[in-house]
N, C-alpha and C positions, 0 to 999 in steps of 0.2 A: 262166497270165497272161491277162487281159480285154482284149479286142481291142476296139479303139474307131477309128473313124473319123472323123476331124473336116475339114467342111467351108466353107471360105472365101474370099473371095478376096482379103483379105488376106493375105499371104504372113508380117507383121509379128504377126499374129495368132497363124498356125498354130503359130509359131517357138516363141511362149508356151505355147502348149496344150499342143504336146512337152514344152517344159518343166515346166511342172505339173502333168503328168499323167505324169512319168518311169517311174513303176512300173508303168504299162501298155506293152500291143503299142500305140502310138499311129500309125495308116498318115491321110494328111493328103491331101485334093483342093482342086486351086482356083479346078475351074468344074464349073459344071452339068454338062457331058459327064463329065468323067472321074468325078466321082463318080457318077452314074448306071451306069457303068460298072461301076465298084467295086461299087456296091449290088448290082445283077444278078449278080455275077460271084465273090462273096467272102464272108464270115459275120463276124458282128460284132457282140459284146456289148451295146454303144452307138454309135449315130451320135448325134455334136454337129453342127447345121445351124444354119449361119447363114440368117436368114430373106432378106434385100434381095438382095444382090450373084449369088448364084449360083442363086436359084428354091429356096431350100429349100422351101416350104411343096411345092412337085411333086415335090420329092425325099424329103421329109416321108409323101408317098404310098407311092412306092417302098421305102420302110421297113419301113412299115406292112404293105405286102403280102406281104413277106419278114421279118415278123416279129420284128425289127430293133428295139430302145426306141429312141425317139429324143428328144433332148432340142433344142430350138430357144433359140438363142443369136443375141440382135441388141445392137446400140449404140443403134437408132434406132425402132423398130417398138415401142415397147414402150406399147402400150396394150390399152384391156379387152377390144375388140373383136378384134384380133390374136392375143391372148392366149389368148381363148375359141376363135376359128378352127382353132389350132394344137391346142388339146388335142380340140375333136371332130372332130379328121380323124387323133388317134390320137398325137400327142406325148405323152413321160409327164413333160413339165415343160419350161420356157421360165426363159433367165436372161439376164442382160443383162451386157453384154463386161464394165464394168468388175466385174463381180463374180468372174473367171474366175480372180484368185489363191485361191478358196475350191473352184473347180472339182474338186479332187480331193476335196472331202469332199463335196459336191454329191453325186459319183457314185458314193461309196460310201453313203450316204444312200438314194440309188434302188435301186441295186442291194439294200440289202437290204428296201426298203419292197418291191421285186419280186418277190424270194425268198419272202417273208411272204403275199403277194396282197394286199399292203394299196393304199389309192391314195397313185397319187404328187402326185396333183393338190391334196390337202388339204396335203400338203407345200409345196408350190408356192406354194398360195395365200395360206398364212401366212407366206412369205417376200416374193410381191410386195404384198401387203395394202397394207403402209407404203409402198411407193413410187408404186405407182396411188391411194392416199388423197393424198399430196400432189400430185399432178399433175391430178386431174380429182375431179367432182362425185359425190357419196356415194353416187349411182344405180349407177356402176360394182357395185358391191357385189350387187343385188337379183337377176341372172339367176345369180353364183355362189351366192347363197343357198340361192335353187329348187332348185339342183342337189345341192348338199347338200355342198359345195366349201370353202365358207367357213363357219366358226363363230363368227369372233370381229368 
Protein backbone atom coordinates (compact mmCIF):
# COMPACT_ATOMS: atom_id res chain seq x y z
CA UNK A 1 0.00 0.00 0.00
CA UNK A 2 1.38 3.79 -1.05
CA UNK A 3 2.12 5.89 1.85
CA UNK A 4 1.31 9.51 1.38
CA UNK A 5 1.58 12.25 3.54
CA UNK A 6 -0.68 15.16 3.44
CA UNK A 7 0.01 18.43 4.63
CA UNK A 8 -2.36 21.37 6.01
CA UNK A 9 -3.73 23.25 8.28
CA UNK A 10 -6.72 22.81 7.67
CA UNK A 11 -7.93 20.02 9.81
CA UNK A 12 -11.50 20.13 7.58
CA UNK A 13 -9.22 19.51 4.77
CA UNK A 14 -7.05 16.76 5.86
CA UNK A 15 -10.45 14.88 7.11
CA UNK A 16 -11.23 14.89 3.00
CA UNK A 17 -8.09 13.79 1.87
CA UNK A 18 -8.25 10.54 4.23
CA UNK A 19 -11.25 10.26 2.74
CA UNK A 20 -10.53 10.19 -0.79
CA UNK A 21 -7.64 8.94 -0.73
CA UNK A 22 -9.03 5.69 1.50
CA UNK A 23 -6.98 3.07 -0.17
CA UNK A 24 -3.86 4.57 0.66
CA UNK A 25 -1.51 4.46 4.22
CA UNK A 26 -2.81 8.39 4.38
CA UNK A 27 -0.44 9.78 7.67
CA UNK A 28 -1.82 13.87 7.92
CA UNK A 29 0.38 17.10 9.51
CA UNK A 30 -0.97 20.35 10.36
CA UNK A 31 1.97 22.62 10.75
CA UNK A 32 5.23 23.33 9.25
CA UNK A 33 6.93 21.65 12.47
CA UNK A 34 5.43 18.31 12.59
CA UNK A 35 5.51 17.78 9.05
CA UNK A 36 9.20 18.67 8.72
CA UNK A 37 9.48 16.33 11.21
CA UNK A 38 7.69 13.55 9.48
CA UNK A 39 9.80 14.40 6.26
CA UNK A 40 13.17 13.95 8.06
CA UNK A 41 11.96 11.16 9.97
CA UNK A 42 9.70 8.68 7.72
CA UNK A 43 9.36 7.53 3.85
CA UNK A 44 6.67 8.24 1.61
CA UNK A 45 5.28 7.54 -1.75
CA UNK A 46 3.67 11.06 -2.07
CA UNK A 47 3.61 14.18 -0.08
CA UNK A 48 0.37 16.56 -0.78
CA UNK A 49 1.66 20.24 0.38
CA UNK A 50 -0.34 22.75 0.85
CA UNK A 51 1.34 25.86 -0.44
CA UNK A 52 0.07 29.18 2.07
CA UNK A 53 -0.76 28.03 5.74
CA UNK A 54 1.98 25.74 6.67
CA UNK A 55 5.41 26.86 4.38
CA UNK A 56 4.89 24.19 1.84
CA UNK A 57 7.13 25.57 -0.84
CA UNK A 58 10.29 25.04 2.42
CA UNK A 59 8.70 21.88 2.89
CA UNK A 60 8.46 21.35 -0.85
CA UNK A 61 12.44 21.43 -0.38
CA UNK A 62 12.63 18.84 2.31
CA UNK A 63 10.95 16.57 -0.12
CA UNK A 64 12.91 17.05 -2.72
CA UNK A 65 15.96 16.26 -0.90
CA UNK A 66 14.68 13.00 0.37
CA UNK A 67 13.35 12.20 -2.71
CA UNK A 68 9.90 12.33 -1.75
CA UNK A 69 7.20 13.23 -5.30
CA UNK A 70 5.58 15.94 -4.07
CA UNK A 71 2.51 17.32 -5.26
CA UNK A 72 1.49 21.14 -4.04
CA UNK A 73 -2.11 21.70 -3.32
CA UNK A 74 -3.62 25.31 -2.72
CA UNK A 75 -7.16 27.10 -2.71
CA UNK A 76 -5.63 30.44 -3.28
CA UNK A 77 -1.98 30.56 -4.88
CA UNK A 78 -2.92 29.39 -8.00
CA UNK A 79 -1.15 31.30 -10.49
CA UNK A 80 1.65 31.01 -13.42
CA UNK A 81 4.18 32.36 -11.41
CA UNK A 82 3.59 30.00 -8.19
CA UNK A 83 2.96 27.44 -10.50
CA UNK A 84 6.30 27.48 -12.23
CA UNK A 85 8.11 28.26 -8.71
CA UNK A 86 6.77 24.87 -7.29
CA UNK A 87 7.68 22.67 -10.29
CA UNK A 88 11.41 24.17 -10.58
CA UNK A 89 12.19 23.66 -6.93
CA UNK A 90 11.14 19.99 -7.82
CA UNK A 91 7.19 19.45 -7.37
CA UNK A 92 5.77 16.85 -9.80
CA UNK A 93 2.50 18.67 -10.09
CA UNK A 94 0.25 21.47 -8.31
CA UNK A 95 -3.77 21.18 -8.06
CA UNK A 96 -6.04 23.21 -6.37
CA UNK A 97 -8.44 22.29 -3.29
CA UNK A 98 -11.57 22.29 -5.10
CA UNK A 99 -10.33 19.65 -7.38
CA UNK A 100 -9.27 17.18 -4.53
CA UNK A 101 -12.59 14.84 -5.08
CA UNK A 102 -10.55 13.74 -8.31
CA UNK A 103 -7.35 13.39 -6.03
CA UNK A 104 -7.21 9.82 -6.00
CA UNK A 105 -6.96 9.45 -9.83
CA UNK A 106 -4.75 12.46 -9.78
CA UNK A 107 -2.29 10.20 -8.00
CA UNK A 108 -2.68 7.32 -9.69
CA UNK A 109 -2.03 9.22 -12.95
CA UNK A 110 1.41 10.41 -11.38
CA UNK A 111 2.32 7.51 -9.93
CA UNK A 112 2.34 5.75 -13.05
CA UNK A 113 3.58 8.86 -15.45
CA UNK A 114 6.57 8.22 -12.63
CA UNK A 115 6.86 4.66 -13.04
CA UNK A 116 7.19 5.27 -16.83
CA UNK A 117 9.97 8.37 -16.38
CA UNK A 118 7.54 10.27 -18.20
CA UNK A 119 6.81 14.10 -17.12
CA UNK A 120 4.33 14.84 -14.87
CA UNK A 121 4.57 18.38 -15.58
CA UNK A 122 3.08 18.03 -19.32
CA UNK A 123 0.26 16.32 -17.29
CA UNK A 124 -0.17 19.10 -15.04
CA UNK A 125 -0.24 21.61 -17.52
CA UNK A 126 -2.81 20.31 -19.60
CA UNK A 127 -4.99 20.18 -16.73
CA UNK A 128 -4.26 23.78 -15.32
CA UNK A 129 -4.08 25.39 -19.14
CA UNK A 130 -8.01 26.07 -18.75
CA UNK A 131 -7.93 27.56 -15.54
CA UNK A 132 -4.76 29.91 -15.76
CA UNK A 133 -6.26 30.85 -19.54
CA UNK A 134 -9.39 32.13 -17.76
CA UNK A 135 -7.92 33.90 -15.08
CA UNK A 136 -4.95 35.99 -16.66
CA UNK A 137 -3.37 37.14 -20.01
CA UNK A 138 -2.19 34.60 -22.87
CA UNK A 139 1.62 35.60 -21.87
CA UNK A 140 1.12 33.00 -18.89
CA UNK A 141 1.56 30.43 -21.62
CA UNK A 142 5.13 31.57 -23.44
CA UNK A 143 7.88 30.65 -20.50
CA UNK A 144 5.67 26.97 -20.25
CA UNK A 145 6.22 26.71 -24.03
CA UNK A 146 10.18 27.30 -23.90
CA UNK A 147 10.19 24.70 -21.61
CA UNK A 148 8.55 22.30 -23.54
CA UNK A 149 5.59 21.90 -20.68
CA UNK A 150 2.80 23.01 -22.72
CA UNK A 151 1.63 21.93 -26.37
CA UNK A 152 -1.61 22.93 -26.69
Amino acid sequence: MKRILAVDDEPDFLELVEETLSSYDVQTAKSFETAKELLLTETYDMVLLDIMGVKGLDLLDIAVERNFPAVMITARALDPGTVMQAMLRGAVSYVTKEHVDNLHNLLEELFGLLEKGESTWVHTMKRLAPVLDACFSPEWRDAYKNMGLLDI
